[in-house]
KETI-190339 format. One record per residue (C-alpha): residue in three letters; x, y, z; residue number from 1. Coordinates in Angstrom, 2 decimals. Each point is the difference from the previous one (the first is absolute). Layout:
+------+---------+---------+---------+-----+
: rest :      xx :      yy :      zz :  nr :
+------+---------+---------+---------+-----+
:  ALA :       X :       Y :       Z : NUM :
...
+------+---------+---------+---------+-----+
% end
This chain:
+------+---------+---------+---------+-----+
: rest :      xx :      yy :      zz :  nr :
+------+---------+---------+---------+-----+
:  UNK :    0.00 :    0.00 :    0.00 :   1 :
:  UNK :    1.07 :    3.65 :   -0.76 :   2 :
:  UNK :    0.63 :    2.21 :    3.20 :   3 :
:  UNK :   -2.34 :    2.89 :    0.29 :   4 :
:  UNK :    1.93 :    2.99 :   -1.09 :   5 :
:  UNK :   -0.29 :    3.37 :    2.41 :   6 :
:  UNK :   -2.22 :    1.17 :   -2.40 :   7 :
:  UNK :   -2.53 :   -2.66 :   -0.38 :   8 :
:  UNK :   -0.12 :   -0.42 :    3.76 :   9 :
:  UNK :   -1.36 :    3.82 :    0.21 :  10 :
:  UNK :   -2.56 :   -0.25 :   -2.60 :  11 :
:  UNK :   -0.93 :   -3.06 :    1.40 :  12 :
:  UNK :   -0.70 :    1.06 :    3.34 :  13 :
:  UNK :   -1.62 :    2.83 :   -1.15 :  14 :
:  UNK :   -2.66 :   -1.77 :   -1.89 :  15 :
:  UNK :   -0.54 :   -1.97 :    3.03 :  16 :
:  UNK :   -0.62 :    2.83 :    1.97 :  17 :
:  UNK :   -2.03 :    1.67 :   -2.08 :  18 :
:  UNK :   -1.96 :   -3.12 :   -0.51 :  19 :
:  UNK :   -0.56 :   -0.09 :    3.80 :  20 :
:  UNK :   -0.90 :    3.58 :    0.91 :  21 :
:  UNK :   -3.02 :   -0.27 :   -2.69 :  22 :
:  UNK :   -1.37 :   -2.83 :    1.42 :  23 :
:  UNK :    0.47 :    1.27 :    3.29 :  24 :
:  UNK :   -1.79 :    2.75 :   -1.18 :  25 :
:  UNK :   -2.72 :   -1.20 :   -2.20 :  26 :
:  UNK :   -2.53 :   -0.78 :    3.49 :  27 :
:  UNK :    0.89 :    3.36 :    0.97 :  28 :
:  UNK :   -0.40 :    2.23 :   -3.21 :  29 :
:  UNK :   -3.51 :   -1.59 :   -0.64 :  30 :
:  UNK :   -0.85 :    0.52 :    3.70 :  31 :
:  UNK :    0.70 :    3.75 :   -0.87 :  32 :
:  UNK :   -1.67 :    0.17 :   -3.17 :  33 :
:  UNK :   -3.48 :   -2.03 :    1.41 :  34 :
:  UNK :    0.44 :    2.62 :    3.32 :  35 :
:  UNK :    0.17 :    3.29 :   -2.87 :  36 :
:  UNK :   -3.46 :   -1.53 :   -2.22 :  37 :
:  UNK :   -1.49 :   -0.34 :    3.08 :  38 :
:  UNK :    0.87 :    3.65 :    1.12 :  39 :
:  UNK :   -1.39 :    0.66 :   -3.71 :  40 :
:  UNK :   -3.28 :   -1.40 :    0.65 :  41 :
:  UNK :   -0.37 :    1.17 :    3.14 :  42 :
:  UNK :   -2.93 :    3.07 :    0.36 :  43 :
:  UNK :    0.52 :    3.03 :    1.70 :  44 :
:  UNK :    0.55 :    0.25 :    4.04 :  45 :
:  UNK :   -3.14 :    1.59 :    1.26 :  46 :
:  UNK :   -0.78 :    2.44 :    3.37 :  47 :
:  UNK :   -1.66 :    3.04 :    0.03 :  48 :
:  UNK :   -1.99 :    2.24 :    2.16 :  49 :
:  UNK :   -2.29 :    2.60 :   -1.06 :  50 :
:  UNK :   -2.66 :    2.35 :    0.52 :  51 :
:  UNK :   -2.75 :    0.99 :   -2.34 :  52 :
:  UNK :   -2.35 :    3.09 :    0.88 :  53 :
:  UNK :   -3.02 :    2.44 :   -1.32 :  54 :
:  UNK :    0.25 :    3.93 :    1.63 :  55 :
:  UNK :   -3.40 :    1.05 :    0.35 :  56 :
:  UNK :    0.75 :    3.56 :    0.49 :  57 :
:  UNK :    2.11 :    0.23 :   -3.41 :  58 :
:  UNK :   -1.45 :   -2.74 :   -2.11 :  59 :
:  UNK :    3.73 :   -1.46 :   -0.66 :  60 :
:  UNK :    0.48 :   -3.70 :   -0.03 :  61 :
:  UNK :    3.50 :   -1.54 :    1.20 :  62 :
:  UNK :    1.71 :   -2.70 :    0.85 :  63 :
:  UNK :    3.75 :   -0.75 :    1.73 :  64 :
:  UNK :    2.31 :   -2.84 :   -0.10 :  65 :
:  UNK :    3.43 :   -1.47 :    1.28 :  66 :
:  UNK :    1.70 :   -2.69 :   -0.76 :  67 :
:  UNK :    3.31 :   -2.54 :    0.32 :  68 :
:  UNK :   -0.27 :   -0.25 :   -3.55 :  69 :
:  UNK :    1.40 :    2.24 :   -2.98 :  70 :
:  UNK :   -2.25 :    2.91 :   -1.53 :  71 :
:  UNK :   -3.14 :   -1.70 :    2.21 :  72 :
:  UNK :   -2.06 :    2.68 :   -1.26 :  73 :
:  UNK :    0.34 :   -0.95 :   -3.90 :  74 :
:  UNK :   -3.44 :   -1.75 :    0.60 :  75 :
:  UNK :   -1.64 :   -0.10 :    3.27 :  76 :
:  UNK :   -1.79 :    3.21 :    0.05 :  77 :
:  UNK :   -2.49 :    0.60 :   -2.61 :  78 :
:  UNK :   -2.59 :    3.03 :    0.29 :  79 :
:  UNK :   -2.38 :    2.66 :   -2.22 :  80 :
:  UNK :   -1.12 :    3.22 :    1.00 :  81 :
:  UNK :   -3.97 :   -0.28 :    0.48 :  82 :
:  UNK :    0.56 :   -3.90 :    0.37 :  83 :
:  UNK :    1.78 :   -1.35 :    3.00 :  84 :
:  UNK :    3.28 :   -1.49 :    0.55 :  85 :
:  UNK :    1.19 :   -4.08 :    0.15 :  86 :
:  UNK :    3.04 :   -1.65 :    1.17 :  87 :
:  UNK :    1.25 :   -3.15 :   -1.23 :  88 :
:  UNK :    2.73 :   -1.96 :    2.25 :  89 :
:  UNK :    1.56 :   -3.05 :    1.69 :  90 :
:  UNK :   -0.70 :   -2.60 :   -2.90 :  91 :
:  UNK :   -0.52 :    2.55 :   -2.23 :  92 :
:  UNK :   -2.41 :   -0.27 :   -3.59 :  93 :
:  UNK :    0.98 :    3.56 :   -1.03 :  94 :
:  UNK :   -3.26 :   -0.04 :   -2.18 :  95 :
:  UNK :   -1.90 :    0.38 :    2.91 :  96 :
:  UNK :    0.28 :    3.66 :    0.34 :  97 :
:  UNK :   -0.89 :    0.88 :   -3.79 :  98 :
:  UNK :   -3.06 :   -2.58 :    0.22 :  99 :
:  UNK :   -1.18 :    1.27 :    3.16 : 100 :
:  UNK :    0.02 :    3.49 :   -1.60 : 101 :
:  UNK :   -2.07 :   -0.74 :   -2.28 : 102 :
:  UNK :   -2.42 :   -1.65 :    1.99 : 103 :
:  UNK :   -0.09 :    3.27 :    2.47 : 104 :
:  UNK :   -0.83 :    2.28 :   -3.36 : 105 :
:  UNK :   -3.48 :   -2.59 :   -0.70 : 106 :
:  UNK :   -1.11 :    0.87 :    3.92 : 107 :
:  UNK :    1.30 :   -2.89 :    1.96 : 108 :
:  UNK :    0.63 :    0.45 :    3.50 : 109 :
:  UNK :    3.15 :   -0.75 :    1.13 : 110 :
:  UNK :   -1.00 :   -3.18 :    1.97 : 111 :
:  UNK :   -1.67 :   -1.15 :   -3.14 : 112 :
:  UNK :    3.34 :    0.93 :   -1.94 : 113 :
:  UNK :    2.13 :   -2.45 :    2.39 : 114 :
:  UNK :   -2.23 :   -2.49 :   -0.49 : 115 :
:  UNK :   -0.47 :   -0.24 :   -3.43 : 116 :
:  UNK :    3.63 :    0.65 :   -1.07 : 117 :
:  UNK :    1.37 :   -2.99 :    2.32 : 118 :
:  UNK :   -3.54 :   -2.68 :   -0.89 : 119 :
:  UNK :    1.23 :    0.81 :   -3.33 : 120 :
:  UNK :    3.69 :   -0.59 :    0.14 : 121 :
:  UNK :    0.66 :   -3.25 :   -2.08 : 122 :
:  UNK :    3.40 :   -0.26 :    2.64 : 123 :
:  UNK :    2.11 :   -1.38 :   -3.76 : 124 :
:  UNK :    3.11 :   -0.74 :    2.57 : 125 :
:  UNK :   -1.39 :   -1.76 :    2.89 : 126 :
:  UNK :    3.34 :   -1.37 :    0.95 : 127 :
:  UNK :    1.90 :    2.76 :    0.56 : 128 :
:  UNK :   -2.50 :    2.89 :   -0.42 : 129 :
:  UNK :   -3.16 :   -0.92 :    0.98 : 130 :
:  UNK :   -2.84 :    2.34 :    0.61 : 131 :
:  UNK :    0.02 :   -0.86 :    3.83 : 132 :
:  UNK :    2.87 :    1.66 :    0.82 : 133 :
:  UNK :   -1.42 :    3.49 :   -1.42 : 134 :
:  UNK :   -0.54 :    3.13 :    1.96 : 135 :
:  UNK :   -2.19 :    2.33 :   -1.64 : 136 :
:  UNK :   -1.45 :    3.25 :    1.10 : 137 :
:  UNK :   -3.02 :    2.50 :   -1.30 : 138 :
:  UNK :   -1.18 :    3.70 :    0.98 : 139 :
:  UNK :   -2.72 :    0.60 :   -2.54 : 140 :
:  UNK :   -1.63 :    3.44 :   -1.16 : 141 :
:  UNK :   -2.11 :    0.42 :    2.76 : 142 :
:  UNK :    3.10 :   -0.50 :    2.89 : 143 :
:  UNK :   -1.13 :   -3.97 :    0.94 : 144 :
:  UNK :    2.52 :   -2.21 :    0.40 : 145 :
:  UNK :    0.42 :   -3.72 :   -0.27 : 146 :
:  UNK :    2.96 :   -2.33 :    0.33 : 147 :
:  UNK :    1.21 :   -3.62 :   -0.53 : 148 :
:  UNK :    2.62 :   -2.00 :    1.21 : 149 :
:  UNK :    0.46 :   -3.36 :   -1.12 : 150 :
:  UNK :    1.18 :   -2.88 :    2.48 : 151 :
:  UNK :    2.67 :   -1.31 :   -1.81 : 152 :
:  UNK :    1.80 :    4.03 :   -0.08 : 153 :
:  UNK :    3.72 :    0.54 :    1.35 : 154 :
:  UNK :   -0.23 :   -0.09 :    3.74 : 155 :
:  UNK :   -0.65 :    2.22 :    2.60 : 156 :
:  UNK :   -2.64 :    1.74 :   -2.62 : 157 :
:  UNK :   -3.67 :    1.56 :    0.68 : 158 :
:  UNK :   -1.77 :    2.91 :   -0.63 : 159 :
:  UNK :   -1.42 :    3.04 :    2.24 : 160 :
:  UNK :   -3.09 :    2.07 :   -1.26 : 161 :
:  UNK :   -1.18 :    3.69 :    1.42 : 162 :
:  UNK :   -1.98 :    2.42 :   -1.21 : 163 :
:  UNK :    0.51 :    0.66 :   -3.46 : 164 :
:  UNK :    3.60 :   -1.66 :    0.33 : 165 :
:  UNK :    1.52 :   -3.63 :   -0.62 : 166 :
:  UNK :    3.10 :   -0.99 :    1.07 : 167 :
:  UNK :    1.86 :   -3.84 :   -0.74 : 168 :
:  UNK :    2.83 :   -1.67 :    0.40 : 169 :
:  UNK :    2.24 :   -3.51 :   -0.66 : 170 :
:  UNK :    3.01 :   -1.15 :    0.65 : 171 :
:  UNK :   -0.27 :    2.39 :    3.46 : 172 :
:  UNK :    2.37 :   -0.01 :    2.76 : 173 :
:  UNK :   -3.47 :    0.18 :    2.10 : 174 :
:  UNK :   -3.50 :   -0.34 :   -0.49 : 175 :
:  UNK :   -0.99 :    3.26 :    1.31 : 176 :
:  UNK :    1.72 :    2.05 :   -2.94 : 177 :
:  UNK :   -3.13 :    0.37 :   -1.76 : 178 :
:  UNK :   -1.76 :    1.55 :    3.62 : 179 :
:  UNK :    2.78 :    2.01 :    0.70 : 180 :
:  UNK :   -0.53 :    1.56 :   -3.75 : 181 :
:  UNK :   -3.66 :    0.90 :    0.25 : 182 :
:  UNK :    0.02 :    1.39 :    3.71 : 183 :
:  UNK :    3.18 :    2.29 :   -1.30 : 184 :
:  UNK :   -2.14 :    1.10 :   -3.24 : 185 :
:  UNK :   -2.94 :    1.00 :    1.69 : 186 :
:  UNK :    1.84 :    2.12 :    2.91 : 187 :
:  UNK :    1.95 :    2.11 :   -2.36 : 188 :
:  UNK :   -0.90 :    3.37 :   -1.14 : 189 :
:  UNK :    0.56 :    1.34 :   -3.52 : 190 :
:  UNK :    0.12 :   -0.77 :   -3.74 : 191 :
:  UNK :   -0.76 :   -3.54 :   -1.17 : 192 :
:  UNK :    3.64 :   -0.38 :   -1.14 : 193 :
:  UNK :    1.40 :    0.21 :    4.25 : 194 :
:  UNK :   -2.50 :   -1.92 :    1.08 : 195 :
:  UNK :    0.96 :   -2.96 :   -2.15 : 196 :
:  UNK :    3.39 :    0.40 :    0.84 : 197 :
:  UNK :   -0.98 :    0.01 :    3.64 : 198 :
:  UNK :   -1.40 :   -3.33 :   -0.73 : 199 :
:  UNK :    2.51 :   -1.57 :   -1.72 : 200 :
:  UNK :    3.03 :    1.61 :    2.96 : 201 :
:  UNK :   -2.73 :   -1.50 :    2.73 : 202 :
:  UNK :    0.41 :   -3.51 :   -1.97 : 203 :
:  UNK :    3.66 :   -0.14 :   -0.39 : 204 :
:  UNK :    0.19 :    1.39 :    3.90 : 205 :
:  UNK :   -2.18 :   -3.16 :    0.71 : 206 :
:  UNK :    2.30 :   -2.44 :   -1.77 : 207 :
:  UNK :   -0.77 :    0.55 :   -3.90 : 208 :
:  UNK :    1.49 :   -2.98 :   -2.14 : 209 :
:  UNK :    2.04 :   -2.23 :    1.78 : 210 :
:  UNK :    3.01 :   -0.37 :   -2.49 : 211 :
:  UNK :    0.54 :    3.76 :    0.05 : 212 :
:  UNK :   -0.77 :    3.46 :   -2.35 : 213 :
:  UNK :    1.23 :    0.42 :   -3.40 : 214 :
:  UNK :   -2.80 :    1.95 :   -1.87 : 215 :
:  UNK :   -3.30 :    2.26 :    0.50 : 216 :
:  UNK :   -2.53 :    1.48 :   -1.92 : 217 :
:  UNK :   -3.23 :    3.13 :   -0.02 : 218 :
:  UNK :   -2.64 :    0.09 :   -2.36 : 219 :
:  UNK :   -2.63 :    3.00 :    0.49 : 220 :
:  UNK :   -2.87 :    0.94 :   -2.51 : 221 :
:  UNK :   -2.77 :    2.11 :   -0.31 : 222 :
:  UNK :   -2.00 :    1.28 :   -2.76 : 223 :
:  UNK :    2.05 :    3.13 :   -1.79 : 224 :
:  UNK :    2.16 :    0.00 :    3.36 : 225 :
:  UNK :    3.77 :   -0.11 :   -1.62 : 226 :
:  UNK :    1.98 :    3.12 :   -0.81 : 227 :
:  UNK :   -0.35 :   -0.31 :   -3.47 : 228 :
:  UNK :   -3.30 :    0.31 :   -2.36 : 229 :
:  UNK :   -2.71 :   -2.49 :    0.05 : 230 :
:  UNK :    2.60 :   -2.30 :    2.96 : 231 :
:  UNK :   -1.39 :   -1.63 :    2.02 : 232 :
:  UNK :    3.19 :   -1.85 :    1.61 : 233 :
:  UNK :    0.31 :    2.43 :    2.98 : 234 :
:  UNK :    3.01 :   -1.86 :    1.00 : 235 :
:  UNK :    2.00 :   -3.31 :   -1.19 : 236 :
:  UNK :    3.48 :   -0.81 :    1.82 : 237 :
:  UNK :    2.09 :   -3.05 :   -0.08 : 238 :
:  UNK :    2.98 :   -0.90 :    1.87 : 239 :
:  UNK :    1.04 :   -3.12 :   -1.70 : 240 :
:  UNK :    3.20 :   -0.37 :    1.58 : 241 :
:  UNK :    1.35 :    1.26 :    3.77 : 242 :
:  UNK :    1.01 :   -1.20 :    3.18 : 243 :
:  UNK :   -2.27 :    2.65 :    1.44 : 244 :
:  UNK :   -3.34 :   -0.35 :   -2.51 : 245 :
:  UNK :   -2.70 :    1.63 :    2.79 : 246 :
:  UNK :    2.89 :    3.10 :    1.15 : 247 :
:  UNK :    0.67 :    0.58 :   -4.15 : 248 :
:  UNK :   -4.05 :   -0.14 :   -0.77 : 249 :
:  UNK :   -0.70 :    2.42 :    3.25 : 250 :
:  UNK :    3.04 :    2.28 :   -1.85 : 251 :
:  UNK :   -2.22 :   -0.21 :   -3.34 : 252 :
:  UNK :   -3.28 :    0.92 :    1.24 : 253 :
:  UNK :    1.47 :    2.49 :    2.30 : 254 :
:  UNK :    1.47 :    2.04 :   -2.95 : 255 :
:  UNK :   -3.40 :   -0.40 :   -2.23 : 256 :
:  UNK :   -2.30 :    2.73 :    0.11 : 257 :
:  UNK :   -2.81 :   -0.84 :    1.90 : 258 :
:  UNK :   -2.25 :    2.16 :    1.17 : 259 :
:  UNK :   -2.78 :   -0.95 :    2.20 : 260 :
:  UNK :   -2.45 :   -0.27 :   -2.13 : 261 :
:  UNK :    0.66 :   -1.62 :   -3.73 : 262 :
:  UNK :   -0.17 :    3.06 :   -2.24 : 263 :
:  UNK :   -2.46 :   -1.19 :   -3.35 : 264 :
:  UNK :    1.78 :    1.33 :   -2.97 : 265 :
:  UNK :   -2.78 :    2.04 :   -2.86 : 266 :
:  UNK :   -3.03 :   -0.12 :    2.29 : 267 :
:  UNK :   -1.99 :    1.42 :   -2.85 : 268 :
:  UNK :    1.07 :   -3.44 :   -2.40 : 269 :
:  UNK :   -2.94 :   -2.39 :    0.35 : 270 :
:  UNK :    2.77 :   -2.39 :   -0.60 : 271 :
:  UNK :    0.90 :    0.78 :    4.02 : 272 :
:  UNK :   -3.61 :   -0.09 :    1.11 : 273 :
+------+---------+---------+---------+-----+
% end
């Protein structure tokens, strides 16, 4: 037999290695890439907390909302001046809030609203999104307020109603978020816009979301009540990304004009009637 020379001893061993590390990595690489499809297929953390509202003394509509979650309020809060206001969370269907819109504008109440919108939910991912877990909340034109919370929704979560106010929360540090939210809203004094932010302090103050902050969100309508001609978004503010959400949304609304009552833009356009 030939001796080996030096250098078929090194290429050799090399291929041997090489040989060995793959296969000592094969288990390991697939473990990686089943662990990154099934990050790919998962959905969306969820845990939110808001408040949803009708002023009776300014006809404005509103609704607040904080969240663990990035930009939470690129779909919670839906509203429209001279309709009401609806918030969509936990397992959230963001369809809810344009469908429940539309039922407000034929008449429904808001009870009837909830009811209809979640009977006819046809819940298309019941394994991982099913309609149980929703939390879904209505103010309608005339100030009622209704509210579901499914049983199968991120625990602690409930809902709190008041007077013309609804407040609800999942994925909550405590149960009494929701409480804490109302009782704040209806003891403060002044435009609709502080009062929901009282609301939403009072909840994180009570616990908020258990993971944490990360984003907030205002919606406010009423009819012709913006700055601008025929605007009726009096104010809209998003915080998608901060470790402070509620301190940079109370910064926001703070440095909005807002006088104490809604001023209605060309009161002689029927439009604003």
């Amino acid at each position: 037999m030939t001796p080996l020379t030096h250098r078929t001893r090194f290429a050799l061993l090399t291929t041997v290695t090489l040989v060995a590390v793959m296969m000592g990595c094969a288990p390991r690489d697939a473990a990686r890439a089943k662990a990154s499809t099934n990050a790919a297929d998962a959905l969306p953390e969820t845990g939110t907390f808001s408040i949803i509202a009708y002023d009776t003394a300014t006809g404005e509509w509103g609704g607040a909302v904080q969240s663990r979650v990035f930009s939470v309020g690129n779909g919670v809060l839906s509203a429209e001046a001279g309709v009401g206001v609806v918030a969509t969370q936990a397992v959230v269907d963001v369809s809810y809030g344009p469908q429940a819109i539309a039922l407000l504008k034929q008449g429904k109440s808001a009870t009837e609203v909830v009811k209809y919108v979640w009977e006819h939910d046809t819940d298309p991912d019941t394994a991982r999104w099913a309609k149980t877990g929703r939390q879904f909340a209505v103010v309608d034109a005339m100030g009622n307020v209704a509210a579901y919370t499914g049983p199968t929704a991120p625990t602690a979560a409930g809902d709190k109603q008041g007077p013309h106010v609804t407040a609800q929360g999942n994925t909550l540090a405590d149960k009494a978020v929701p409480d804490s939210m109302v009782a704040a809203f209806l003891r403060t004094k002044g435009h609709l816009a502080l009062r929901l932010l009282a609301g939403i302090e009072a909840g994180q103050a009570a616990g908020g979301d258990k993971r944490g902050k990360q984003s907030a969100a205002m919606l406010i309508v009423k009819k012709c009540g913006g700055v601008w001609l025929h605007n009726d978004v009096v104010l809209r503010l998003q915080v998608d990304d901060s470790p402070e959400p509620i301190i940079e949304l109370r910064r926001l609304v703070e440095k909005a004009p807002l006088p104490p009552r809604a001023v209605t833009n060309a009161k002689n356009d029927p439009a604003c009637r």
